[in-house]
N, C-alpha and C positions, 0 to 999 in steps of 0.2 A: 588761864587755860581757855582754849576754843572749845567750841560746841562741837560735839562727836558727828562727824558724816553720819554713821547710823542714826544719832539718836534723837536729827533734825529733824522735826514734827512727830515725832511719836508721842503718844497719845500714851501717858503713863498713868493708870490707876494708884492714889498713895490711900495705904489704910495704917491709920497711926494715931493713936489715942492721946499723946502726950503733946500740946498746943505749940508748945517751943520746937519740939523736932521736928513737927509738919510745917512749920514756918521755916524753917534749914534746909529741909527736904525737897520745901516747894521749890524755892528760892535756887537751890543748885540744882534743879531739873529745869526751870527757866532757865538760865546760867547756860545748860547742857541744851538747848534750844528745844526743849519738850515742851508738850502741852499737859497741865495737871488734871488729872478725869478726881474731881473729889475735888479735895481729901475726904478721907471718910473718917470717921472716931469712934463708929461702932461697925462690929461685923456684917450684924443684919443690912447695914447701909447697902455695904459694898457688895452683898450678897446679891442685895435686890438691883443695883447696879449691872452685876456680870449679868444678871439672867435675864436682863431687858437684851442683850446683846448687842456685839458690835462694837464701836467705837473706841477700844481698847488694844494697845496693841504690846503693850508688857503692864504688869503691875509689881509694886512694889508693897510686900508685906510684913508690919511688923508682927512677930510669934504672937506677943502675949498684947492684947486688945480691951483693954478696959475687963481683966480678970477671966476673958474667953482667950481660946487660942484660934487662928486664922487659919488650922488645918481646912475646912471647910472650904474657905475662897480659893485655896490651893486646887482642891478637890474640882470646885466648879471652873477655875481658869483651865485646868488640866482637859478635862473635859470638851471645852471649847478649843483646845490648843493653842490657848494664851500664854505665851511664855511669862513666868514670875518669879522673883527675888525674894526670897524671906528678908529680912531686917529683923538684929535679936542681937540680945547682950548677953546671950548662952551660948556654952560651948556648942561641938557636934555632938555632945554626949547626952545636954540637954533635952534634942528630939530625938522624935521616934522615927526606928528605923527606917520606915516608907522614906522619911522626908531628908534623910540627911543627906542623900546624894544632890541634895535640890541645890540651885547659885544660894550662896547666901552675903549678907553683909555682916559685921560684926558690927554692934553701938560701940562706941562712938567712929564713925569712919568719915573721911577727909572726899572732895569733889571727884578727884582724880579715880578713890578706889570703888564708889559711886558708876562713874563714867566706865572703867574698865567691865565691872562686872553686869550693870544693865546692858550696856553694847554687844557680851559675849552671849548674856541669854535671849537676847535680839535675836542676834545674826546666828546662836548654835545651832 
């Protein structure tokens, strides 16, 4: 697969606690011609990350974070109007209402459905 026109230098925030899937993750965001802002493995990371500001231009987050949930970075990307992607191995029934309209990924997801749904919350 080629690197997304969109997603050529985008500066992707990864917040993902699990060492093998941020190594996957990184790895097909390079792939997809991005630049990785992190990874981060704990919330407070990424927290402190978004609200130095800037240099972000999607993030990608997984729900459940070393036993926190990431609604918070949502909350602060939103805020910035940084667009972001949950990543989660829960259904839509799993989150709370606020968030289920939000892009999401399912675990375990392939380069292609990666590429399609960061690009859409890009360019939406």
């Amino acid at each position: 697969m080629t690197a997304g026109k969109d997603l050529n230098g985008a500066r992707v925030l990864v917040l993902e606690d699990e060492a093998l899937v941020s190594m996957m993750i990184e790895d097909m965001l390079e792939e997809l011609g991005c630049t990785v802002v992190g990874p981060y493995a704990r919330l407070d990371e990424a927290l402190e990350r978004i609200s130095s500001g800037g240099g972000i231009d999607l993030a990608l987050l997984d729900v459940n974070v070393a036993g926190a949930r990431s609604y918070p970075a949502a909350e602060a990307l939103t805020k910035t109007q940084t667009p972001f992607v949950f990543s989660t191995g829960y259904d839509e029934g799993g989150m709370p209402e606020e968030w289920r309209a939000s892009p999401q990924l399912r675990k375990p997801f392939m380069l292609g459905e990666l590429e399609r749904v960061l690009t859409a919350a890009l360019t939406g």
